[in-house]
C-alpha positions in Angstrom: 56.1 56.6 -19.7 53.2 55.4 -21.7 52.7 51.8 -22.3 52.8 50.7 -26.2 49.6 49.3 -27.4 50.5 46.3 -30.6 47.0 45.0 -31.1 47.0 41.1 -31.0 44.4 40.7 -28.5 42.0 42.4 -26.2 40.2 41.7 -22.2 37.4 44.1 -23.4 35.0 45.4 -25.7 33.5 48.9 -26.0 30.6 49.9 -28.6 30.9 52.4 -30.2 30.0 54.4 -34.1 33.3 53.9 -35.9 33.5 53.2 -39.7 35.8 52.7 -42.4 35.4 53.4 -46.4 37.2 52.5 -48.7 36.4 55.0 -52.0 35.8 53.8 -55.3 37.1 55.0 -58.6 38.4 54.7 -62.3 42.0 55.1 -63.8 43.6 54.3 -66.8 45.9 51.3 -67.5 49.7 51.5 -66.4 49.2 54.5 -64.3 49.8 55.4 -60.5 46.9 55.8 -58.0 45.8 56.1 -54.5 43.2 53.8 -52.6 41.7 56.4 -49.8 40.5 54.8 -47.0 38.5 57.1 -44.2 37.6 56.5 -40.7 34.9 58.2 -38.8 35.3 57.6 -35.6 32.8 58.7 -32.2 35.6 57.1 -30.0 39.1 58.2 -30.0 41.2 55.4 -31.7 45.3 54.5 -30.5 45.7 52.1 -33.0 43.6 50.2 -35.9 44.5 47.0 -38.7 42.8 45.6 -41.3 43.4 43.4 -44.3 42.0 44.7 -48.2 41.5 42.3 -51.4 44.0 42.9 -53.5 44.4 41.2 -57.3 47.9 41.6 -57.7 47.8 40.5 -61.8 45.8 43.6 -62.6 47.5 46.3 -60.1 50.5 46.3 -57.6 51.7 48.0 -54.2 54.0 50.4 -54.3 55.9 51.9 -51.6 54.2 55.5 -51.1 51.5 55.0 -49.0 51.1 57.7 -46.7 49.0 58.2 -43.5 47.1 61.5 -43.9 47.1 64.3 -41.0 44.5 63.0 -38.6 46.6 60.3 -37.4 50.5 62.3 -37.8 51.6 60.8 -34.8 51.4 57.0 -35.8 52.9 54.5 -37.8 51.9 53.0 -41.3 52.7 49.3 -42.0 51.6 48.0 -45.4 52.4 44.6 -46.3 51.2 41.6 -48.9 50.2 38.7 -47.5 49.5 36.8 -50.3 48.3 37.9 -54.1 44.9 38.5 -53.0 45.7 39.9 -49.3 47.1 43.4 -48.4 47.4 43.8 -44.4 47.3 47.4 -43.0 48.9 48.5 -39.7 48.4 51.7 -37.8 49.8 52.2 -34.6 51.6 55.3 -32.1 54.3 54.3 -30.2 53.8 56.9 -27.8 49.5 56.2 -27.5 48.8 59.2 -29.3 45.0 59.0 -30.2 43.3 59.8 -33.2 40.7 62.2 -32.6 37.0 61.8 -32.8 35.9 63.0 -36.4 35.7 62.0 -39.7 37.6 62.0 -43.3 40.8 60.3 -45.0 42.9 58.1 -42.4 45.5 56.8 -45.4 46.2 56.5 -49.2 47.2 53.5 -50.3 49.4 53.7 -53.4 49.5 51.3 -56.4 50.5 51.2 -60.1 47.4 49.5 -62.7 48.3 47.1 -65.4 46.7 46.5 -68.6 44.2 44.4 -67.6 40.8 46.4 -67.5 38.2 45.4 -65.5 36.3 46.3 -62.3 38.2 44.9 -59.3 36.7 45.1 -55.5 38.6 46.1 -52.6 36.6 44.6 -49.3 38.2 45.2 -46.0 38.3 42.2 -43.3 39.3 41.3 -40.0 39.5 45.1 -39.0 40.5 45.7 -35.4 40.1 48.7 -33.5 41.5 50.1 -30.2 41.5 52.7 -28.0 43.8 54.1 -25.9 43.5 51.6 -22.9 43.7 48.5 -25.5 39.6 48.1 -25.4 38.6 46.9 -28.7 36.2 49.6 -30.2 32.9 48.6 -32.4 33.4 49.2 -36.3 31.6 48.2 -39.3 33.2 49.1 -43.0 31.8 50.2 -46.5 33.9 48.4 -49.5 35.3 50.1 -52.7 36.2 49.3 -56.4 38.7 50.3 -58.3 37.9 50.1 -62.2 40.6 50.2 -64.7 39.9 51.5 -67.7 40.8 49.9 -71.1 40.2 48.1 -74.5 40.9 44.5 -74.3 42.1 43.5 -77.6 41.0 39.7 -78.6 41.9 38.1 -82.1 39.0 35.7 -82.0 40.0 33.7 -84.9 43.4 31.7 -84.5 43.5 30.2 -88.3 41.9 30.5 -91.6 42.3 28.0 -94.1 40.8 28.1 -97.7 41.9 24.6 -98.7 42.3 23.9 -102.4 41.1 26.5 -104.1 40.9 27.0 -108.1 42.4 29.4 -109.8 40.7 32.7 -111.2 38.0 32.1 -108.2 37.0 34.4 -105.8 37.2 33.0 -102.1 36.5 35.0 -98.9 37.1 34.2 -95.2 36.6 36.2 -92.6 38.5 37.0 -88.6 36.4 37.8 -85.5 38.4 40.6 -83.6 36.9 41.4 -80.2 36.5 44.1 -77.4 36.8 42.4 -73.8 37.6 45.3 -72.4 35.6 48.5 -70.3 36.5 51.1 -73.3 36.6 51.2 -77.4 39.2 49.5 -79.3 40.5 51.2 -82.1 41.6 48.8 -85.0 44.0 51.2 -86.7 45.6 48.9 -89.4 46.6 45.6 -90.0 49.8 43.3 -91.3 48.9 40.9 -93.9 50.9 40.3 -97.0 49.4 39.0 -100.5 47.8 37.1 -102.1 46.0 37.9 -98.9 43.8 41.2 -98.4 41.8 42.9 -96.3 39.0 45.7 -97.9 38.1 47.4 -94.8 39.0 50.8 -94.1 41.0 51.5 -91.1 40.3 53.1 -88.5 37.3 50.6 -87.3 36.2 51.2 -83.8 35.0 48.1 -81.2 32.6 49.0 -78.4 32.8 47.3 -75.5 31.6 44.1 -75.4 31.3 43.3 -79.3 33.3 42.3 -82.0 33.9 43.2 -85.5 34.7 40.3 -88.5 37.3 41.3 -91.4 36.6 39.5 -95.0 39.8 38.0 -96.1 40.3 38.2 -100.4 42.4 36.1 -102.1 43.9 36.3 -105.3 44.2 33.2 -106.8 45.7 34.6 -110.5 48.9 32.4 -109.4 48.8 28.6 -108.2 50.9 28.5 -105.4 50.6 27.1 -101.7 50.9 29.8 -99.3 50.5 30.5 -95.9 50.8 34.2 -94.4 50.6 35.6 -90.9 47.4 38.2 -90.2 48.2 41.2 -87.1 46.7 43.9 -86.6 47.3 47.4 -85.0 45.5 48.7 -82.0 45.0 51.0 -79.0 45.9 48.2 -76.8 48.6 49.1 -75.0 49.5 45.7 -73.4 52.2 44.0 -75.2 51.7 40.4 -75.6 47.9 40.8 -76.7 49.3 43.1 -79.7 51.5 39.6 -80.8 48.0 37.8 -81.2 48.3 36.9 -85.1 46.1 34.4 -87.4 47.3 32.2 -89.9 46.4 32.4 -93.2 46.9 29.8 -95.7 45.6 28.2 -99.3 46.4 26.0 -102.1 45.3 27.9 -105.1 45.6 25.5 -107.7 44.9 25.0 -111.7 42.0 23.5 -112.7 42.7 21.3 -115.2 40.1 18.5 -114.9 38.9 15.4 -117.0 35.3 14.3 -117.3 33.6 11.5 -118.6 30.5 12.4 -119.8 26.8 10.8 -120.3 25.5 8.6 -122.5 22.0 6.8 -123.2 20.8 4.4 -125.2 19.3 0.7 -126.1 20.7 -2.2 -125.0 22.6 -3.9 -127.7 22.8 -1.2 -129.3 26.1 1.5 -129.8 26.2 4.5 -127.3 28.3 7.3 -127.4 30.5 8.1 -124.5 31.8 11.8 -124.8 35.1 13.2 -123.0 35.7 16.8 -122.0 39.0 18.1 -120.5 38.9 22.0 -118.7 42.2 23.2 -118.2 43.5 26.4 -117.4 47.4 25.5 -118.1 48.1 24.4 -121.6 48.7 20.0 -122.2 49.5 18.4 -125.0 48.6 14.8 -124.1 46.7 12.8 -121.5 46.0 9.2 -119.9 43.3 7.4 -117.9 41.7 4.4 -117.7 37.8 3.5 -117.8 36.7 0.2 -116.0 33.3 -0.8 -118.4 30.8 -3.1 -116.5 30.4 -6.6 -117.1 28.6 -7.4 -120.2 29.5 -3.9 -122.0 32.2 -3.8 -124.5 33.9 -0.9 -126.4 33.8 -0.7 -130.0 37.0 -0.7 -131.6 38.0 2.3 -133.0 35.5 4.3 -132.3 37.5 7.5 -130.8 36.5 10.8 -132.9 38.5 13.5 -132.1 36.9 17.1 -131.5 38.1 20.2 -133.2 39.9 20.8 -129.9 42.7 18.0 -131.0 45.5 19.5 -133.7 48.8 17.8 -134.2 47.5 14.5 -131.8 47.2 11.1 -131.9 45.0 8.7 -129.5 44.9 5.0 -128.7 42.3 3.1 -127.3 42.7 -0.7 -125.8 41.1 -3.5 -123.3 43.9 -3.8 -121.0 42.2 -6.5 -119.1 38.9 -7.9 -119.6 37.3 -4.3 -117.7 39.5 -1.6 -118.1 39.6 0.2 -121.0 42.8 2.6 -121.5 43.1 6.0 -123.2 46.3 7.6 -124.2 46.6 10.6 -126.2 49.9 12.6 -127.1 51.4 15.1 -130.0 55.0 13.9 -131.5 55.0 17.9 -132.0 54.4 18.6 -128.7 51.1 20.6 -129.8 48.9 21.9 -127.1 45.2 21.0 -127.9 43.0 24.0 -128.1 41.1 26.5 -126.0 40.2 25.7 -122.1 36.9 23.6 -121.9 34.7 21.3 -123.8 34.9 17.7 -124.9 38.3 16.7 -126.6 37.3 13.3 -128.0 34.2 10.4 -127.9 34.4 6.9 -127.9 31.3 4.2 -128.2 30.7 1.0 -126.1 27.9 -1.9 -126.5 25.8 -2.7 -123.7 24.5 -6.5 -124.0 22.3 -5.8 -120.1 19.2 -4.7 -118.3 18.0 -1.4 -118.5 19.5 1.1 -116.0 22.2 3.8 -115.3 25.9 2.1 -114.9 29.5 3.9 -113.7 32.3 4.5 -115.6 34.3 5.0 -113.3 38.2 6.7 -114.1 41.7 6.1 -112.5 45.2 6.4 -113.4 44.4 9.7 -114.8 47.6 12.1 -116.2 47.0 15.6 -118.0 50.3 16.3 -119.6 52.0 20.0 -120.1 55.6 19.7 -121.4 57.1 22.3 -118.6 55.2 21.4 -116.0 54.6 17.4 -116.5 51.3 16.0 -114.6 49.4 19.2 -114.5 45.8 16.9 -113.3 43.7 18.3 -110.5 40.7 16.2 -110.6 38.9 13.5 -112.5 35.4 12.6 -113.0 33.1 9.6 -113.5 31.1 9.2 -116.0 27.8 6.7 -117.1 25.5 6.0 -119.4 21.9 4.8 -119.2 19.8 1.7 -121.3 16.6 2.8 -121.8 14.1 1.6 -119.8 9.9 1.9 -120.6 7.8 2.0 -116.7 4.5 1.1 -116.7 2.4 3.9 -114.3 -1.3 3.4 -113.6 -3.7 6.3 -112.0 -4.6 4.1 -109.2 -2.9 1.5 -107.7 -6.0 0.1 -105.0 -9.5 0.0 -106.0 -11.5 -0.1 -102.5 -15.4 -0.2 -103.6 -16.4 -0.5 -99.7 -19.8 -2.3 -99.5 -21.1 -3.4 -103.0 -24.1 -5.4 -103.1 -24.0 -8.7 -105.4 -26.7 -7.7 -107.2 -24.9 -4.7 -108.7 -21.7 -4.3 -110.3 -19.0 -1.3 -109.9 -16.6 0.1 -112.7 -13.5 2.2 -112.5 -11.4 3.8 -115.4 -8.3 3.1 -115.2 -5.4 4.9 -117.4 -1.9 3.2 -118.3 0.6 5.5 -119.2 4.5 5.0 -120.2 6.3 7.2 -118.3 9.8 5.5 -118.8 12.5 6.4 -122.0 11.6 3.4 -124.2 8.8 1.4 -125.7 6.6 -0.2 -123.6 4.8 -3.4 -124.3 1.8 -4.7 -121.7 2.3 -8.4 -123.2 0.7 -10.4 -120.2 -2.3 -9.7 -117.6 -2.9 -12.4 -114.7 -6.0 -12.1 -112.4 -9.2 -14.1 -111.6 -11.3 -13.4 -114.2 -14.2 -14.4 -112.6 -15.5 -11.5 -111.1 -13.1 -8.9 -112.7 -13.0 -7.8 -116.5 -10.0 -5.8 -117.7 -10.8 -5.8 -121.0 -7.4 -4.7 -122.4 -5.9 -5.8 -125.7 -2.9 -7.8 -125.3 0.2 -7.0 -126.4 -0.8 -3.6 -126.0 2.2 -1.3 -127.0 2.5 2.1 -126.0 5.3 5.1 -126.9 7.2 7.0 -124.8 4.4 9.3 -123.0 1.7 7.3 -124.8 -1.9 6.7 -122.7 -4.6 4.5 -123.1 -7.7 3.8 -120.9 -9.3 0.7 -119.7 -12.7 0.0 -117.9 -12.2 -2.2 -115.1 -15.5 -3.6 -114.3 -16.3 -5.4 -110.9 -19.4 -8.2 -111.1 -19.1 -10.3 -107.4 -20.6 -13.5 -107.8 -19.6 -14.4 -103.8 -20.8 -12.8 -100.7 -17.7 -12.0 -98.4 -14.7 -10.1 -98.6 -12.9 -9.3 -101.7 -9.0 -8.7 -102.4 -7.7 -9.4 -105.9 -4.9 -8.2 -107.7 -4.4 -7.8 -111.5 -0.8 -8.5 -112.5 -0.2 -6.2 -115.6 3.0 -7.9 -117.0 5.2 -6.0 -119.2 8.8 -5.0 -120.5 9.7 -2.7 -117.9 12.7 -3.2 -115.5 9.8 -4.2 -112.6 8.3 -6.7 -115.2 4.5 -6.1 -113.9 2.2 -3.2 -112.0 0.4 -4.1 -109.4 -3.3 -2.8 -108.8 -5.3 -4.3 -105.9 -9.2 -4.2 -106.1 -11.0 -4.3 -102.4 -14.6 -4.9 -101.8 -17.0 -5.9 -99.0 -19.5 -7.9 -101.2 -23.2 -8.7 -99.4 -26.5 -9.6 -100.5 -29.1 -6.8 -100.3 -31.9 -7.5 -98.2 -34.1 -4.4 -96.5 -37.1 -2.3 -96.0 -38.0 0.4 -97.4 -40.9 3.0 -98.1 -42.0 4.1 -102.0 -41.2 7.6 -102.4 -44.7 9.2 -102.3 -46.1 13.0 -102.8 -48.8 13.8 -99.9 -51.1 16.5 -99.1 -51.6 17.7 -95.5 -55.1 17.1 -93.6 -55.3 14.3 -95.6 -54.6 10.5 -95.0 -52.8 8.3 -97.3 -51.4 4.9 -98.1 -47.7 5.0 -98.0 -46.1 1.4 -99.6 -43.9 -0.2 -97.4 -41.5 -2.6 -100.1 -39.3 -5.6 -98.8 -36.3 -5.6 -101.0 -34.9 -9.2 -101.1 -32.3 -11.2 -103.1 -32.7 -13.5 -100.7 -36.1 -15.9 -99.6 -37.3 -14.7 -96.5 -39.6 -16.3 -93.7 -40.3 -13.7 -91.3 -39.7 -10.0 -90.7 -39.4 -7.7 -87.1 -39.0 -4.2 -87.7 -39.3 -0.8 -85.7 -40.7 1.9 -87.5 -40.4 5.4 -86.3 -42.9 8.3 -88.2 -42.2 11.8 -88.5 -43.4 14.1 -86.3 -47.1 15.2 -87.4 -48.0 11.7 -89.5 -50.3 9.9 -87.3 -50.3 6.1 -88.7 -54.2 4.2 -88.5 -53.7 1.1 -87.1 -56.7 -0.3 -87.6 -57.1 0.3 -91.4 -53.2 -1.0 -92.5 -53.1 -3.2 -95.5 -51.6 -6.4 -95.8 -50.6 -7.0 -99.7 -51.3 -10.5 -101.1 -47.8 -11.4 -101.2 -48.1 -12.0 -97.3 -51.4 -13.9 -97.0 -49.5 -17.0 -95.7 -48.0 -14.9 -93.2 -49.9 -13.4 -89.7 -49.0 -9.5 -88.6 -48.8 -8.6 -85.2 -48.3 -4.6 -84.4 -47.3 -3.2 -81.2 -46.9 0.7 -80.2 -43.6 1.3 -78.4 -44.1 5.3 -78.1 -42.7 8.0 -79.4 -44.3 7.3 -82.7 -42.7 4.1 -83.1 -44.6 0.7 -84.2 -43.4 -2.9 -83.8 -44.2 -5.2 -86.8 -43.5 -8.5 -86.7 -44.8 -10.7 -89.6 -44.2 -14.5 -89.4 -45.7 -17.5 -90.3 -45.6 -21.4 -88.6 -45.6 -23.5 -92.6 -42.6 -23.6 -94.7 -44.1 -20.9 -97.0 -41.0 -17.7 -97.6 -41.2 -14.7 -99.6 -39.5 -14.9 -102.9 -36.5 -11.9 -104.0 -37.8 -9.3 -105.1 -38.5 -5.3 -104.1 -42.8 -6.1 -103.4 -45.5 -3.9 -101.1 -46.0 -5.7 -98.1 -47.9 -3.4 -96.3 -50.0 -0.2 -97.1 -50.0 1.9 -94.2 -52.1 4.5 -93.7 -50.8 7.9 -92.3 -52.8 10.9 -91.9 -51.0 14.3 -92.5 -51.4 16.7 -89.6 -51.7 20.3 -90.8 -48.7 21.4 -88.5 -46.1 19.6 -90.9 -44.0 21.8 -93.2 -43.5 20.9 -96.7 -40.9 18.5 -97.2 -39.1 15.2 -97.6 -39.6 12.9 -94.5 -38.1 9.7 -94.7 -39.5 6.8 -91.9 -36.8 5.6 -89.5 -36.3 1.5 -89.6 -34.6 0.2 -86.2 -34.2 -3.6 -85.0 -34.6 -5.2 -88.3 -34.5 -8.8 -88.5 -35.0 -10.6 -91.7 -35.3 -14.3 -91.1 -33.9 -16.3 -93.9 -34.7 -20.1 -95.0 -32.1 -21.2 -92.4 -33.7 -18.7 -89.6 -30.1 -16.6 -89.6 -30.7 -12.6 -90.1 -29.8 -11.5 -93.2 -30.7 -7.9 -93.0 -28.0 -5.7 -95.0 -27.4 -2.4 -94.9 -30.1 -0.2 -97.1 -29.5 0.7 -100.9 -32.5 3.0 -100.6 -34.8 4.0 -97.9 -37.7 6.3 -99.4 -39.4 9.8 -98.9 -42.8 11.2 -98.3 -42.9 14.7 -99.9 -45.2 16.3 -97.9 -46.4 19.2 -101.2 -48.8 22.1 -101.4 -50.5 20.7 -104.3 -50.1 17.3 -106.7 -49.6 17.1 -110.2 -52.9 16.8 -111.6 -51.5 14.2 -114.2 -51.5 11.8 -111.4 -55.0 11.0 -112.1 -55.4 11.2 -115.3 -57.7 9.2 -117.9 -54.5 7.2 -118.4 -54.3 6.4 -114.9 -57.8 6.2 -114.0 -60.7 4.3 -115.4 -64.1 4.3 -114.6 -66.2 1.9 -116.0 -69.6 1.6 -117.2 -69.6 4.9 -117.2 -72.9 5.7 -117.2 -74.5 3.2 -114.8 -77.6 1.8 -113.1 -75.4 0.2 -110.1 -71.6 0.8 -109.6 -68.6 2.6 -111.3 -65.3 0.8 -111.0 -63.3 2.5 -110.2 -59.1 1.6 -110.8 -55.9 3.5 -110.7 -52.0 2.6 -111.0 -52.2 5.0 -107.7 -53.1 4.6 -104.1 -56.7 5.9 -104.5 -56.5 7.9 -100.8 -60.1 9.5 -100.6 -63.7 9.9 -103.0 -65.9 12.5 -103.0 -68.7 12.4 -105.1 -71.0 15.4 -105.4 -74.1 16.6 -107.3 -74.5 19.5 -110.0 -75.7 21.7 -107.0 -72.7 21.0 -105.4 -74.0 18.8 -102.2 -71.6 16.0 -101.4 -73.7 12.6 -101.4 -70.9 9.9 -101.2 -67.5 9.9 -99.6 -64.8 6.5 -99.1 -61.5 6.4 -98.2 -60.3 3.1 -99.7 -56.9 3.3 -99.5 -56.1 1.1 -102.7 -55.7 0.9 -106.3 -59.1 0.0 -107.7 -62.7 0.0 -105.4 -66.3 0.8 -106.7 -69.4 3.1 -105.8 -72.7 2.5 -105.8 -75.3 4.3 -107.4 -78.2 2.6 -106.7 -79.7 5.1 -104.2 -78.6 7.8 -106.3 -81.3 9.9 -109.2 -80.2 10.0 -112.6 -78.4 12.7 -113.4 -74.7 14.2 -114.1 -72.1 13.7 -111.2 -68.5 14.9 -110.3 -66.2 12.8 -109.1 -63.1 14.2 -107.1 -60.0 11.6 -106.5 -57.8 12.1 -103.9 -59.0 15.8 -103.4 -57.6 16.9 -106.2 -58.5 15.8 -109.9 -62.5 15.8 -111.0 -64.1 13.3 -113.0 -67.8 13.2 -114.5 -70.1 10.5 -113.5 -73.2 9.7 -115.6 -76.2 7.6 -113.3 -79.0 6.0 -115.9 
């Protein structure tokens, strides 16, 4: 007799090619199928177990699991181990084998649920054995089982539209989704009025994605309601299809009371209308107004509207604040139609200007059937006219101003408030500021006028004033700040001077003081192309107390340093100091050049530096040609004119260079004095006519005796 094999353990191990699959497929929900499993197998096999996953909440065993033909001589036990676990037996109680080969081993059977989805099935712990009890090698290829499905989801739980008035038009709208591995077919839907639903049925759900469903409401009727929301679909499981929404509302009347608007002057009456919408008929009505302190209500003041028929209305200071309203018919008359104000009343403010509350309570809207019929009440106010001053600028900031010069600014005032405005008061240091505006100035609602604010420092330093512009407004005064960085103006600079190239000429180098100086240090830098002649520069009279010195520090840049040891200073002004001689090289392009001043010092009476920054700094235009009226007989004279000895010679211009030549056209003098006024001999000179050319430029006739 053969000996029974039950696997539990083994003494040996043989290697072998031997797999299992487990096939994978897709069914449909509550429906029967079969898991095939296949072995191939190079070894013959006695006996085999293994354990599948197994989700037991979307499929079950069942009990018809069947070996197939290639192993007709064993024995099938399939059992649950736990709700993830199936275990799988296979044994012969005789040690039949299983052949070498390939193809089905087993089905195991099992019914779906509705719960689609995509569910592995992995084998483990496999064991398998041959006919002697070796354990054989085996590896395994898992399967799937997919069931297929919609999965029907009512996404939204509740839908409330909250108060809602009547004769409006409200929507909400429900989420349905599609959890599921096939389309869900919304075929209809449960919901009973005032609640609807527009959409067309059927409406289909891919996979995946959701659909939302606008919710009307009719709101003809008030009425709290609530209503339950299903709907009908190819989801076959049965306690998804009891998924249901809530629906609910309070449609409600709108019959409202609002206190309106009014505006006005202190001290003086305003009118305070009252408006009542109602969509349900009333015949009377109550509330109460609380007026601010210092505002009082005129008595009998209410006016009825056309609105008002059979009616009567009473109006009285229930306490010191609160002003009550009550309004009925002894007819019971319904006022008339559904909107606009019903009555007005007037109050006196004795306050500032502003907007104030009037705030409502205790509020009743009578309707004989249906008693309080209210759904809302609203505030009202009024405002007291105010005038507000606004200004186009608010901060002057000049910068650097010297004290020699002064700065203005227009400045326009405007009324942009709701009452008159009256500028009754301005407040500033006067000392350096003019404002020059009339006071009281009074200005309209709207109304402009324009004032020039003009800034004359008279201290050196920084400068922050305001003007206080005092006036009627609610903020009493406007503000505007006036910033300045006041210095005095001391500098170098050159005279702006028109030049001719190949030529040299005396550019007019001007100290511009407000202050008395004692000495001066300057760099100057040239232009490229103007070659400055050291040995010819001109010292101007205003400095013949003072000694020069001059030092080149390359790159076309001169030192200067002027100084003197005796108590003697240059007075302010904007004088020559120096004429300096620069030749024009024939490379330079026509243009403006200025001269570049570095490392100024200006020594004052005290020996401190009082160099400021430079109002102006000066150009040589170098020009293709001067204006001849530069030399003109009313800037030139000669004189006598004829002669035995010299012309004199003088000119309001730098005389650069002479040329004097006879009628055959020979030069026979030429100077370069490099001044206003020098003379020329004619001593050696025949008698006779002579031309006399200035600067290159404008000709003269000489006469010699």
């Amino acid at each position: 007799m053969k000996k029974l094999i039950i696997l539990l353990s083994f003494s040996s191990f043989v290697f072998a090619q031997n797999s299992f699959n487990v096939n994978t497929q897709s069914i449909g929900v509550n429906s029967s199928f079969f898991v095939e499993i296949s072995l191939d197998n190079t070894s013959e096999v006695t006996a085999f177990q293994f354990d599948i996953s197994h989700n037991e909440s979307a499929y079950e065993l069942s009990n018809t699991s069947a070996l197939t033909s290639r192993a007709e001589n064993h024995t099938l036990s399939v059992s649950t181990i736990d709700d993830n676990t199936i275990r799988v037996l296979v044994y012969s109680a005789a040690n039949e084998v299983i052949s070498i080969g390939d193809g089905a081993i087993l089905n195991l059977s099992f019914n779906s649920k509705n719960e689609p989805g995509t569910y592995n099935l992995n084998l483990s712990d496999i064991v398998l054995s041959d006919a002697n009890g070796a354990s054989l090698g085996v590896s395994s290829s898992n399967g799937s089982v997919t069931i297929l499905g919609p999965r029907y989801n009512l996404v939204t739980s509740s839908v409330d539209f909250g108060e809602i008035p009547m004769e409006s038009s409200p929507t909400q709208s429900v989420s349905v989704s599609n959890t599921g591995n096939q389309d869900l077919i919304i075929s209809g839907h449960t919901l009973d009025t005032p609640f609807s639903i527009n959409q067309s049925s059927p409406v289909t759900i891919s996979p995946g994605n959701n659909s939302s469903f606008t919710i009307n409401v009719d709101t003809s009727s008030k009425q709290v309601i609530s209503k339950e929301l299903s709907f009908t679909t190819n989801d076959q499981d049965a306690l998804r299809a009891l998924q249901t929404t809530t629906v609910q509302a309070d449609i409600f009347a709108v019959n409202e009371i609002h206190i309106g608007y009014g505006q006005g002057e202190s001290s003086t009456q305003i009118t305070i209308p009252v408006s009542i919408s109602n969509m349900e008929p009333f015949s009377g009505f109550q509330f109460d107004v609380t007026l601010p302190n210092d505002v009082s209500y005129v008595e009998n003041s209410v006016a009825f509207t056309t609105r008002a028929s059979d009616h009567n209305i009473a109006a009285n200071m229930i306490d010191s604040n609160t002003l009550r309203f009550v309004s009925y018919s002894g007819s019971n008359a319904d006022f008339l139609g559904n909107d606009g104000e019903v009555f007005s009343f007037k109050v006196i403010p004795n306050i500032t200007s502003g907007t104030y509350t009037l705030p409502i309570s205790n509020s009743i809207i009578s309707n004989v059937e249906l008693g309080d019929i209210l759904s809302e009440a609203y505030n009202g106010s009024f405002t007291i006219n105010a005038p507000y001053l606004s200004t186009s600028v608010q901060t002057i900031n000049y910068g650097g101003v010297p004290i020699t010069e002064t700065r203005t600014t227009n400045i326009t005032l405007t009324n942009t408030g709701s009452a008159e405005l009256v500028i009754d008061e301005l407040v500033f240091e006067a000392s350096a500021l003019s404002f020059p505006l009339a006071i009281p100035t009074t200005l309209a609602v709207g109304e402009s006028t324009s004032v020039e604010l003009i800034f004359d420092p008279i201290q050196i330093g920084s400068f922050n004033q305001d003007i206080s512009i005092r006036n009627n407004s609610p903020e009493e005064q406007q503000i505007i700040t006036v910033l300045a960085e006041v210095f005095s103006p001391n500098y170098l600079k050159i005279v702006d001077k028109d030049v001719l190239r190949n030529q040299t000429w005396a550019i007019e180098l001007n100290l511009a003081n407000n202050d008395d100086i004692r000495g001066i240090q300057f760099d100057v830098t040239l232009p490229e192309g103007f070659v400055l002649d050291t040995d010819n520069i001109v010292e101007e009279s205003i400095i013949d107390n003072f000694s020069m010195s001059l030092s080149f520090q390359g790159n076309n840049t001169y030192r200067f340093v002027i100084y003197t040891v005796s108590n003697d200073y240059l007075i302010p002004g904007d004088e020559t100091i120096l004429q300096l001689p620069v030749f024009i090289e024939n490379t330079v392009a026509n243009g403006q050049y200025p001269f570049e001043f570095s490392s100024v010092v200006l020594s004052s009476s005290s020996n401190q530096n009082i160099v400021s920054e430079a109002l102006s700094i000066g150009y040589v235009n170098v020009v293709e040609t001067l204006n001849n009226d530069e030399y003109s007989s009313a800037t030139l004279k000669i004189y006598p004119n004829p002669t035995q000895d010299f012309w004199h010679i003088e000119s309001n211009h730098i005389i650069n260079t002479i040329e004097v030549f006879d009628l055959i056209g020979r030069k026979v003098d030429f100077l370069t004095p490099l001044d206003t006024e020098t003379s020329i001999s004619a001593q050696n000179l025949p008698s006779g006519l002579y031309f006399l050319v200035v600067n290159r430029d404008t000709t003269l006739r000489l006469i010699k005796n």
